[in-house]
PyMOL Python script that loads the backbone (N, CA, C, O; Angstrom):
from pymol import cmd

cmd.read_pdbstr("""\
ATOM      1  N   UNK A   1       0.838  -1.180   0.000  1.00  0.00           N
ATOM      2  CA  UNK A   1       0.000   0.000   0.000  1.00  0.00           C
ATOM      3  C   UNK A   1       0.884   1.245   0.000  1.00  0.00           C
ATOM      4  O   UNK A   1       2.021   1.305   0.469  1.00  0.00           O
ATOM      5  N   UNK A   2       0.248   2.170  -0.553  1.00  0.00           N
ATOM      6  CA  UNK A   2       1.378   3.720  -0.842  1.00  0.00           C
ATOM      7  C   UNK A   2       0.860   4.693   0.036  1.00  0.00           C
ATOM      8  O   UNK A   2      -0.185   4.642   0.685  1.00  0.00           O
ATOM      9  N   UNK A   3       1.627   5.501  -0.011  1.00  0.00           N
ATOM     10  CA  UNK A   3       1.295   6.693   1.103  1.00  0.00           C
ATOM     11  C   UNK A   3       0.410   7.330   0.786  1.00  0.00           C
ATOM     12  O   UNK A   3      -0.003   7.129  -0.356  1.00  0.00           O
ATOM     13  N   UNK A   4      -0.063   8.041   1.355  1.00  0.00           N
ATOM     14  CA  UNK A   4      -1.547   8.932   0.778  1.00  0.00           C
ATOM     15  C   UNK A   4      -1.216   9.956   1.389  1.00  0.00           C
ATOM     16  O   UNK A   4      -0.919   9.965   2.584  1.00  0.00           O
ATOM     17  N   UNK A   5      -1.230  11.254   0.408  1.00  0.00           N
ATOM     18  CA  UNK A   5      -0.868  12.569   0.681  1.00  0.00           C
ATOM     19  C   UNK A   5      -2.441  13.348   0.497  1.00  0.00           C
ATOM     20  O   UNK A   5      -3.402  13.070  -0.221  1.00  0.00           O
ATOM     21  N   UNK A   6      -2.194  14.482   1.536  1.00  0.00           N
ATOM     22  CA  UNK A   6      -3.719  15.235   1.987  1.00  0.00           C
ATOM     23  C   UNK A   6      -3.123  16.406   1.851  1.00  0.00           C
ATOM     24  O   UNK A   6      -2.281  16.507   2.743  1.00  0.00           O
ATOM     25  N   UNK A   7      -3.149  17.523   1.041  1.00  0.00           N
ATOM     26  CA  UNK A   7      -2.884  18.515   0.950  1.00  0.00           C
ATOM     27  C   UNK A   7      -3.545  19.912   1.172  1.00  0.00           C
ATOM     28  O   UNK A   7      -4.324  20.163   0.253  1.00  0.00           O
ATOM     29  N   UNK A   8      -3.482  20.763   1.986  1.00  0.00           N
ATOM     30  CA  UNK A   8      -4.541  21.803   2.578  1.00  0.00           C
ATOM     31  C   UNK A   8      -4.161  22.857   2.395  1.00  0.00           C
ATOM     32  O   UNK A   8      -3.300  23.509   2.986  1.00  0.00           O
ATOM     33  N   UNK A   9      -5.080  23.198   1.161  1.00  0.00           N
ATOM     34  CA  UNK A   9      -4.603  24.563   0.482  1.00  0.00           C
ATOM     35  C   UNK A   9      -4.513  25.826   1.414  1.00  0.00           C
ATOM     36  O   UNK A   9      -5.348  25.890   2.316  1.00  0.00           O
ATOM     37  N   UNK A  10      -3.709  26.711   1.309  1.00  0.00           N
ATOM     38  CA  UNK A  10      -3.623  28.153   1.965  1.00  0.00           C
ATOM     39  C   UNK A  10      -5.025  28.469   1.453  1.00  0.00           C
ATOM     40  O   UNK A  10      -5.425  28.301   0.301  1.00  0.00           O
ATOM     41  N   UNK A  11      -5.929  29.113   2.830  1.00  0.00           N
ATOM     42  CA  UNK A  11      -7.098  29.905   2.212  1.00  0.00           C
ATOM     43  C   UNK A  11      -8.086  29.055   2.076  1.00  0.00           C
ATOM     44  O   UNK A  11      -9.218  29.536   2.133  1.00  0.00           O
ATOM     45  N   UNK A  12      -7.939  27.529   1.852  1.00  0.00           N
ATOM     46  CA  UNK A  12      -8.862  26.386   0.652  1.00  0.00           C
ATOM     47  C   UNK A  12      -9.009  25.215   1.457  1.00  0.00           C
ATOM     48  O   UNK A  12      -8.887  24.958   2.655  1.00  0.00           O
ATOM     49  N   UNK A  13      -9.351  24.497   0.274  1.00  0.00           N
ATOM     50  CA  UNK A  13      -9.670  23.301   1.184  1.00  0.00           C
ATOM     51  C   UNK A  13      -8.611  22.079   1.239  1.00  0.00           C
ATOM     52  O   UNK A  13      -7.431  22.306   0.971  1.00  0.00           O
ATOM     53  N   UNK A  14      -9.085  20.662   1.619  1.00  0.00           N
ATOM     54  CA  UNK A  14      -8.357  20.139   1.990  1.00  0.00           C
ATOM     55  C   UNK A  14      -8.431  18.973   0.426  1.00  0.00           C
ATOM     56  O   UNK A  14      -9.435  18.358   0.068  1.00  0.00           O
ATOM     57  N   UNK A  15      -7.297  18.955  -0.144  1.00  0.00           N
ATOM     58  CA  UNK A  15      -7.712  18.151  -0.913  1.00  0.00           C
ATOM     59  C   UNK A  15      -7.037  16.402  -1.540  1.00  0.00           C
ATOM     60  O   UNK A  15      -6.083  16.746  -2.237  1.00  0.00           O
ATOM     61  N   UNK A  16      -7.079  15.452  -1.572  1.00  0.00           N
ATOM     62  CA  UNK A  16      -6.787  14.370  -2.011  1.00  0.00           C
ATOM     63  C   UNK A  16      -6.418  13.891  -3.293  1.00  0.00           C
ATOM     64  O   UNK A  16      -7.416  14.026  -4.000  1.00  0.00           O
ATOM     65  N   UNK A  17      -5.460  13.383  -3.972  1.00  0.00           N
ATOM     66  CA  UNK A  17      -5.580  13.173  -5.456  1.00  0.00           C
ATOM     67  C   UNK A  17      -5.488  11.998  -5.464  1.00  0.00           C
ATOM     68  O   UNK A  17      -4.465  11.371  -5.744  1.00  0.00           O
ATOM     69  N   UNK A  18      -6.224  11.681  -5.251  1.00  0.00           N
ATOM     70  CA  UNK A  18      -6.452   9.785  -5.455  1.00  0.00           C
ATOM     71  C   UNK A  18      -8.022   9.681  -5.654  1.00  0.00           C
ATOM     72  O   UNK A  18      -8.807  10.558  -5.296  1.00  0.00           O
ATOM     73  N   UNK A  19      -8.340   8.612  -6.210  1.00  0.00           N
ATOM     74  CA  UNK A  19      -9.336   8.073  -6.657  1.00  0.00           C
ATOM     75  C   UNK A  19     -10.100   7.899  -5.305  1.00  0.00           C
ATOM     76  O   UNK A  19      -9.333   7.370  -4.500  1.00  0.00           O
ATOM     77  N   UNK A  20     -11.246   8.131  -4.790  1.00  0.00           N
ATOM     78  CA  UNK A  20     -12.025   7.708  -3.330  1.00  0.00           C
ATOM     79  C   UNK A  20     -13.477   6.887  -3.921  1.00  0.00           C
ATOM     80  O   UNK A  20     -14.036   7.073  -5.001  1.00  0.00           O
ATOM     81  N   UNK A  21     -13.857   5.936  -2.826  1.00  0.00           N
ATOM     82  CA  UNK A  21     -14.770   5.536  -2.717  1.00  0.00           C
ATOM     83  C   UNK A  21     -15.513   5.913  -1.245  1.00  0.00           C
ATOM     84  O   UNK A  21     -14.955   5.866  -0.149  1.00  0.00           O
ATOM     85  N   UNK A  22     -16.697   6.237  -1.463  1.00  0.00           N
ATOM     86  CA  UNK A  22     -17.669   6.521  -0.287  1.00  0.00           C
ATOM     87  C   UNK A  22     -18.322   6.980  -0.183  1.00  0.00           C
ATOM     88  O   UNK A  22     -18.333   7.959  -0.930  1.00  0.00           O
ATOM     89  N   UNK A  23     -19.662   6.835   0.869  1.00  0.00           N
ATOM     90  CA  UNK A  23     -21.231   6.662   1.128  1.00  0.00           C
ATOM     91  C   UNK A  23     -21.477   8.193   0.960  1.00  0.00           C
ATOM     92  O   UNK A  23     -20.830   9.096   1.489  1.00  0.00           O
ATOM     93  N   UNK A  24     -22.466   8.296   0.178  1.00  0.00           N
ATOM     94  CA  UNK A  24     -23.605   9.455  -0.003  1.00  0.00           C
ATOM     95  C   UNK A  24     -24.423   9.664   1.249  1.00  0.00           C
ATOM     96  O   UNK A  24     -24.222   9.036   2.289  1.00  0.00           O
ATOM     97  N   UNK A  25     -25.051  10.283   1.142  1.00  0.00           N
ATOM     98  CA  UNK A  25     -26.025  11.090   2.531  1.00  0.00           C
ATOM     99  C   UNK A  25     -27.496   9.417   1.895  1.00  0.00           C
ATOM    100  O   UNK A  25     -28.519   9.195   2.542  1.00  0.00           O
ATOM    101  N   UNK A  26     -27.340   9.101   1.390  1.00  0.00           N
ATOM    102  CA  UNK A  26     -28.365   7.856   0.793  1.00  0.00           C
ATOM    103  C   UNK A  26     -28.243   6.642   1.358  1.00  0.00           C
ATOM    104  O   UNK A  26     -29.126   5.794   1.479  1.00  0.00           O
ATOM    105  N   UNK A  27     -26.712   6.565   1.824  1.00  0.00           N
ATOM    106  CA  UNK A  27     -25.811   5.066   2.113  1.00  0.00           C
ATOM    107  C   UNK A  27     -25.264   4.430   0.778  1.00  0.00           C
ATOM    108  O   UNK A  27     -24.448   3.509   0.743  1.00  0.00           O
ATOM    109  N   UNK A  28     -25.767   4.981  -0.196  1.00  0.00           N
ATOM    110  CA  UNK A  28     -24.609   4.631  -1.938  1.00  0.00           C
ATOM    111  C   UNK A  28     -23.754   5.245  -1.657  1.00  0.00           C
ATOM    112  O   UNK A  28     -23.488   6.267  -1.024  1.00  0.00           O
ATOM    113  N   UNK A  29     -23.038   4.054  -2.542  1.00  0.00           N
ATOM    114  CA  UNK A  29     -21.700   3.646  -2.878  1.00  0.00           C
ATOM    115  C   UNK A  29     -20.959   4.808  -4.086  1.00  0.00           C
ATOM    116  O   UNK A  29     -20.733   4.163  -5.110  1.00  0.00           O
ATOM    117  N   UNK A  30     -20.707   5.680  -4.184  1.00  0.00           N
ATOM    118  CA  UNK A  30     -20.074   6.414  -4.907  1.00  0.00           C
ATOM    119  C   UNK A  30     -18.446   6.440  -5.507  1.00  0.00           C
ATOM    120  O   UNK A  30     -17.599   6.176  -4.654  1.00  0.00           O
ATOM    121  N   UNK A  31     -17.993   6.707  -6.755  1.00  0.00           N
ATOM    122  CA  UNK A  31     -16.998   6.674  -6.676  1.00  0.00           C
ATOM    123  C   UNK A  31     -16.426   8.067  -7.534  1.00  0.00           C
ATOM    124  O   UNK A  31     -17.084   8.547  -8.457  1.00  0.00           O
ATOM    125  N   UNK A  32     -14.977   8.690  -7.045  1.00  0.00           N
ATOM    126  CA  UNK A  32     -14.645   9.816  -7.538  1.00  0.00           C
ATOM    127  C   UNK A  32     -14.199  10.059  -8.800  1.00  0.00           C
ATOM    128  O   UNK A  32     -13.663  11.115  -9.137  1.00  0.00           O
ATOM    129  N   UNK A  33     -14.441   8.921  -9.668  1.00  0.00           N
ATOM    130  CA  UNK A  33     -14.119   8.382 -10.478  1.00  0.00           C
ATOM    131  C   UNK A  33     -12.287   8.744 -11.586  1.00  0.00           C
ATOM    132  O   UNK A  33     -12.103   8.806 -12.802  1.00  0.00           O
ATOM    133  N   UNK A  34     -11.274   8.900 -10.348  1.00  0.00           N
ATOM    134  CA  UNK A  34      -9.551   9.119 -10.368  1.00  0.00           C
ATOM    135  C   UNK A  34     -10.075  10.237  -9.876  1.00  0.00           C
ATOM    136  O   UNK A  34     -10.153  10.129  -8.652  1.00  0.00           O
ATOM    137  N   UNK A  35     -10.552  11.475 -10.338  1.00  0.00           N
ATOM    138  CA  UNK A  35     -10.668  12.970 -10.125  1.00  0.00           C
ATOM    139  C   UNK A  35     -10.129  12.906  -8.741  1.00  0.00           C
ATOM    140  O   UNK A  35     -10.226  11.832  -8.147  1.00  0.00           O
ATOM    141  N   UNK A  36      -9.423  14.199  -7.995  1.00  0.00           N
ATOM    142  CA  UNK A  36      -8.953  14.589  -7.029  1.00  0.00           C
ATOM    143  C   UNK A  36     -10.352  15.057  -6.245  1.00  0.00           C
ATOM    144  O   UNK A  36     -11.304  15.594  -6.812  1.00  0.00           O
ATOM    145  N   UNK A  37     -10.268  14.708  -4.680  1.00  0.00           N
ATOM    146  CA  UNK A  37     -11.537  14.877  -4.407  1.00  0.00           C
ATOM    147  C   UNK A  37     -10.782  16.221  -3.452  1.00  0.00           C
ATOM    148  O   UNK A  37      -9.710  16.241  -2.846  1.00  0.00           O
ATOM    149  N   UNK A  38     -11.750  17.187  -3.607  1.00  0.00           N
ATOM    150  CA  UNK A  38     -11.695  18.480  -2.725  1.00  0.00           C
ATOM    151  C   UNK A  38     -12.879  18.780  -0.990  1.00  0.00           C
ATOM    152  O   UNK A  38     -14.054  19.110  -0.832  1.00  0.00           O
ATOM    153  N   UNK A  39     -11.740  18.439  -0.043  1.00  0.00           N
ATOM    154  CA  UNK A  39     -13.158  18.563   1.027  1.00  0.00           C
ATOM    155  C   UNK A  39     -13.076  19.517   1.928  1.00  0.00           C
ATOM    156  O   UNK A  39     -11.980  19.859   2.372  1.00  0.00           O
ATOM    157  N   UNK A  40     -14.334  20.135   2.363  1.00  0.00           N
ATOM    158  CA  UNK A  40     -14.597  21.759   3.025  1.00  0.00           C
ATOM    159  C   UNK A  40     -13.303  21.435   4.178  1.00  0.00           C
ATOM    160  O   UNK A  40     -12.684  20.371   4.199  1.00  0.00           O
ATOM    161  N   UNK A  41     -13.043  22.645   5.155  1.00  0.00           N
ATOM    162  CA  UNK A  41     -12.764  22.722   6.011  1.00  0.00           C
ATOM    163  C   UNK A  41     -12.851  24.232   6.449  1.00  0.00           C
ATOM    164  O   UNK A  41     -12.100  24.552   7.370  1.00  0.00           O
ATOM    165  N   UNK A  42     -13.757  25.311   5.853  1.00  0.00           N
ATOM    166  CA  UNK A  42     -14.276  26.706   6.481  1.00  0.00           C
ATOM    167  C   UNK A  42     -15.627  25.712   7.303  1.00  0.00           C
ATOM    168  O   UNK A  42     -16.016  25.838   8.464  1.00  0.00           O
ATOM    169  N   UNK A  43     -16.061  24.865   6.384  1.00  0.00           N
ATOM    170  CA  UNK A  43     -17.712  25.020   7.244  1.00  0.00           C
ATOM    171  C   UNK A  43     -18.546  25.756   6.862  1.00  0.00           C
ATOM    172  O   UNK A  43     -19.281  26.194   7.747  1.00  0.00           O
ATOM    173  N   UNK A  44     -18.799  26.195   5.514  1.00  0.00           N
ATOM    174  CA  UNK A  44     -19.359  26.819   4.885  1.00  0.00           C
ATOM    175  C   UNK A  44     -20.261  26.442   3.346  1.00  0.00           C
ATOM    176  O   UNK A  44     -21.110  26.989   2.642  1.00  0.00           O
ATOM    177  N   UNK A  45     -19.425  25.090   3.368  1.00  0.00           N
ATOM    178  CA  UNK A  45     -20.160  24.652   2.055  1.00  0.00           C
ATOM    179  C   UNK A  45     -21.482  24.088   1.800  1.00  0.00           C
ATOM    180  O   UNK A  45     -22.058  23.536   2.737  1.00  0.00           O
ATOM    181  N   UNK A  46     -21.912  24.139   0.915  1.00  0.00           N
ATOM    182  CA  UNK A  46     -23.911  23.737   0.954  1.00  0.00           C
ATOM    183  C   UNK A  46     -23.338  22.233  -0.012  1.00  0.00           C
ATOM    184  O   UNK A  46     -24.226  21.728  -0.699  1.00  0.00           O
ATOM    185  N   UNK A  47     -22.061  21.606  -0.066  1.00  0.00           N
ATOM    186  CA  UNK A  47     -22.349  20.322  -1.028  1.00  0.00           C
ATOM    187  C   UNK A  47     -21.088  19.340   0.285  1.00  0.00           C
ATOM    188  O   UNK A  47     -20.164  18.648  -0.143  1.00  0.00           O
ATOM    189  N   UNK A  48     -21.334  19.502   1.625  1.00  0.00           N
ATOM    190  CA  UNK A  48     -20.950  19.015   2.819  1.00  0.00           C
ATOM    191  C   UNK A  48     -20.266  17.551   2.607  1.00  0.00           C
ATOM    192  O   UNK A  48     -21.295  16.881   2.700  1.00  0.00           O
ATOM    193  N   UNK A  49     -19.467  16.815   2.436  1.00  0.00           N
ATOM    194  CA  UNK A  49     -18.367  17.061   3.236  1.00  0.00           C
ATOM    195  C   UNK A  49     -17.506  18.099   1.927  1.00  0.00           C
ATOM    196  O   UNK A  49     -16.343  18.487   2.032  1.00  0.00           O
ATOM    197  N   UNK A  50     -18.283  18.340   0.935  1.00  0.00           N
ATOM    198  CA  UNK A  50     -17.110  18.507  -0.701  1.00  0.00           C
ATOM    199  C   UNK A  50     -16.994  20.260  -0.733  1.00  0.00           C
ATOM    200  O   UNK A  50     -17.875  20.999  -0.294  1.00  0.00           O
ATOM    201  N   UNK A  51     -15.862  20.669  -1.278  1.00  0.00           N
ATOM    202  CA  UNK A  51     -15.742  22.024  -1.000  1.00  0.00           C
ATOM    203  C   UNK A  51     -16.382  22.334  -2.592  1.00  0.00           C
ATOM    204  O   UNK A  51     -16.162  21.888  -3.718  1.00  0.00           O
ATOM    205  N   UNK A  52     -17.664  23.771  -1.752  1.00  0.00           N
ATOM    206  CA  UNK A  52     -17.871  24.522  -3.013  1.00  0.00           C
ATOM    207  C   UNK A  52     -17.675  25.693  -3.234  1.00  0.00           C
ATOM    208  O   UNK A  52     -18.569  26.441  -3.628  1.00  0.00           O
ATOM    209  N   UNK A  53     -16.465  26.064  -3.019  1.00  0.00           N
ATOM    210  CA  UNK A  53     -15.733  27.324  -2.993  1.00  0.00           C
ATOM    211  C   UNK A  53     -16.111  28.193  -1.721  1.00  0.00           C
ATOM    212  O   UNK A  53     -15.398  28.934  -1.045  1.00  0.00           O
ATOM    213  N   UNK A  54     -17.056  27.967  -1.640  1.00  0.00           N
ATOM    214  CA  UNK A  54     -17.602  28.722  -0.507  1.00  0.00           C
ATOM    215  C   UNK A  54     -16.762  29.813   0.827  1.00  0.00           C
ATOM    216  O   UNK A  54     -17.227  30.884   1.216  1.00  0.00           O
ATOM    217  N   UNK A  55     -15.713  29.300   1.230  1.00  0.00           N
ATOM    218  CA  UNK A  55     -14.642  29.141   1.781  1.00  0.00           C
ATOM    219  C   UNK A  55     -14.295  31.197   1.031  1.00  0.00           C
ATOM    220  O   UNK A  55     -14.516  32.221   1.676  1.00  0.00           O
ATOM    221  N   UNK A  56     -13.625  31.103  -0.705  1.00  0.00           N
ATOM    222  CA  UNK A  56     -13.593  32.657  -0.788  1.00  0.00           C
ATOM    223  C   UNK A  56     -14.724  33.826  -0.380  1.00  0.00           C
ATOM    224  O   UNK A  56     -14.547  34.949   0.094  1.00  0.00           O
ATOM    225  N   UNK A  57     -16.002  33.098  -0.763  1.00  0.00           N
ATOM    226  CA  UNK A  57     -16.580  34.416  -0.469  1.00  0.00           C
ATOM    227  C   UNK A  57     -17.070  34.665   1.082  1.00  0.00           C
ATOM    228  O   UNK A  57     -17.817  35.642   1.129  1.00  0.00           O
ATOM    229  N   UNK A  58     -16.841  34.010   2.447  1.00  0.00           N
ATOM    230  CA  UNK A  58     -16.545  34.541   3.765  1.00  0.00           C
ATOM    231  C   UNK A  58     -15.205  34.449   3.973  1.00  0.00           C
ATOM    232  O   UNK A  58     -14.916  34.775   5.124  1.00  0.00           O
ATOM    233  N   UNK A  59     -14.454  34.192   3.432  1.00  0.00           N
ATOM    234  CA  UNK A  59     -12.736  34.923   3.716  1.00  0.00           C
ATOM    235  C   UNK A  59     -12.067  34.407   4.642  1.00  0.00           C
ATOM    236  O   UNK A  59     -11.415  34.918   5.552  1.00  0.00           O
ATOM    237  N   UNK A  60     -12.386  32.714   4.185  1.00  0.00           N
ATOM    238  CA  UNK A  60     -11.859  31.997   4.975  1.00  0.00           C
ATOM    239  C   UNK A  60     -10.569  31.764   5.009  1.00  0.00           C
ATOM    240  O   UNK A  60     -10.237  31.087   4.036  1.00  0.00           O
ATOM    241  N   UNK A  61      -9.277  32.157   6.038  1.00  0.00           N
ATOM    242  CA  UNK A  61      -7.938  31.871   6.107  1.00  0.00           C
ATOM    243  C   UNK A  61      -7.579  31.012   7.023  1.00  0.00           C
ATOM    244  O   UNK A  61      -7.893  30.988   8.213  1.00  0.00           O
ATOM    245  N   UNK A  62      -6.852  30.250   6.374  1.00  0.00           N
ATOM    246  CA  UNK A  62      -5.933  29.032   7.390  1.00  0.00           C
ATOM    247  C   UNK A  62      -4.550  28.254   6.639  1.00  0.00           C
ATOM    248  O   UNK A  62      -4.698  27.685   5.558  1.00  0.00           O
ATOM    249  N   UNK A  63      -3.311  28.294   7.278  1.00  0.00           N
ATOM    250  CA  UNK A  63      -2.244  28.031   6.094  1.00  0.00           C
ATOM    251  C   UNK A  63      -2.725  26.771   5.919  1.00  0.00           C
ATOM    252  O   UNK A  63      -3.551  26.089   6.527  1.00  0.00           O
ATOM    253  N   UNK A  64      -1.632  26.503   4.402  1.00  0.00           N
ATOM    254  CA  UNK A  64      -1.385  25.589   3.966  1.00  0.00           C
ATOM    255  C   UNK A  64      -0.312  24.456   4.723  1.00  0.00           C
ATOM    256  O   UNK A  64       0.786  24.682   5.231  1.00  0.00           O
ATOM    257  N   UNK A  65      -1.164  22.972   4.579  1.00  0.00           N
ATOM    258  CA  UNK A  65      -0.395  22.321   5.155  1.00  0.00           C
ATOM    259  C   UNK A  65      -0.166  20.861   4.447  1.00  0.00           C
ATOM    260  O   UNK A  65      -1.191  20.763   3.773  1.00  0.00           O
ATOM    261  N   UNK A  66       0.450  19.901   4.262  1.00  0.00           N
ATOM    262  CA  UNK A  66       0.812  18.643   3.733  1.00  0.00           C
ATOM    263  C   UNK A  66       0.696  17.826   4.404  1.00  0.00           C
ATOM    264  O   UNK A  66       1.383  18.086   5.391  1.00  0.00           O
ATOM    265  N   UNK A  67      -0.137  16.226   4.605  1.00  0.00           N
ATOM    266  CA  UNK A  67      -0.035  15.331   5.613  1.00  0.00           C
ATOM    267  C   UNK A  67       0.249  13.726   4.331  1.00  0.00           C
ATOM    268  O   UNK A  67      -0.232  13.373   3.254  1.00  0.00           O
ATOM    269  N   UNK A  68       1.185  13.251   5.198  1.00  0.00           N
ATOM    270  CA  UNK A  68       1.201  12.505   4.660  1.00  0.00           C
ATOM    271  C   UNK A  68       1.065  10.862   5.336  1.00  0.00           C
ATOM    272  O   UNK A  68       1.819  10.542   6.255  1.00  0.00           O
ATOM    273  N   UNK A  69       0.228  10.061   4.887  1.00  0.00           N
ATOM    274  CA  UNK A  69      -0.378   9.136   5.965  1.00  0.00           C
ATOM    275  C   UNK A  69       0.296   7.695   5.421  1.00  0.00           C
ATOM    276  O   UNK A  69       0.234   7.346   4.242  1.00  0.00           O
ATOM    277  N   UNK A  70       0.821   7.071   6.273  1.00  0.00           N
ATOM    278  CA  UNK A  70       1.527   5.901   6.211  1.00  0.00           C
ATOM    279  C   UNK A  70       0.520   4.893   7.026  1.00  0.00           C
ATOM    280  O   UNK A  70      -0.046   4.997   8.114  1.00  0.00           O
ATOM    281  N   UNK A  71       0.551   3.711   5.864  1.00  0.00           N
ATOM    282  CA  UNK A  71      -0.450   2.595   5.884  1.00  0.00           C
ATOM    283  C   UNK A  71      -0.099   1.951   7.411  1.00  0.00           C
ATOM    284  O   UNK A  71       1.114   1.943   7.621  1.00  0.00           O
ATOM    285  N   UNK A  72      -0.801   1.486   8.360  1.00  0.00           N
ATOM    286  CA  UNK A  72      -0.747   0.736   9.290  1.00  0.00           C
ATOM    287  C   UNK A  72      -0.940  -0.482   9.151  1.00  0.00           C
ATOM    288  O   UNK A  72      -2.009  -0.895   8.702  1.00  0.00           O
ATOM    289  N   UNK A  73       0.328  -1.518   9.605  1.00  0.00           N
ATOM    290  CA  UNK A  73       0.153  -3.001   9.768  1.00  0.00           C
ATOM    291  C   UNK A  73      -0.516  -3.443  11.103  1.00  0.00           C
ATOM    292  O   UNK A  73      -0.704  -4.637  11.334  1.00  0.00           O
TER     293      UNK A  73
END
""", "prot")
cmd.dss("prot")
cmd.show_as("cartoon", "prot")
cmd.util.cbc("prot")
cmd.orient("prot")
């Protein structure tokens, strides 16, 4: 398994570039289909957990940060 990097834009959101699978507000099965998935972290977005820009127009600031997550045996 490879590392999985989470990248948290200055200003933005938090975002993933890997392919994701996971549950809708329905309990379906969704998939991101490769696309990089982008997720809120102002608390402001109307498409919850997914960022919809929302974040620029209340002027949301918080630096940028890099996490990088190593698989557990």
């Amino acid at each position: 398994m490879s590392t999985l990097r989470i990248k948290a834009h200055e200003n933005g959101p938090y975002v993933i570039a890997a392919n994701a699978r996971y549950r809708d507000s329905n309990g379906e099965s969704q998939n991101s289909g490769g696309a990089a998935v982008a997720l809120c972290r102002c608390g402001h977005t109307a498409k919850s957990p997914f960022c919809d820009g929302a974040h620029k127009a209340v002027g949301f600031k918080a630096a940028a940060i890099e996490l990088d997550l190593e698989p557990v045996s």
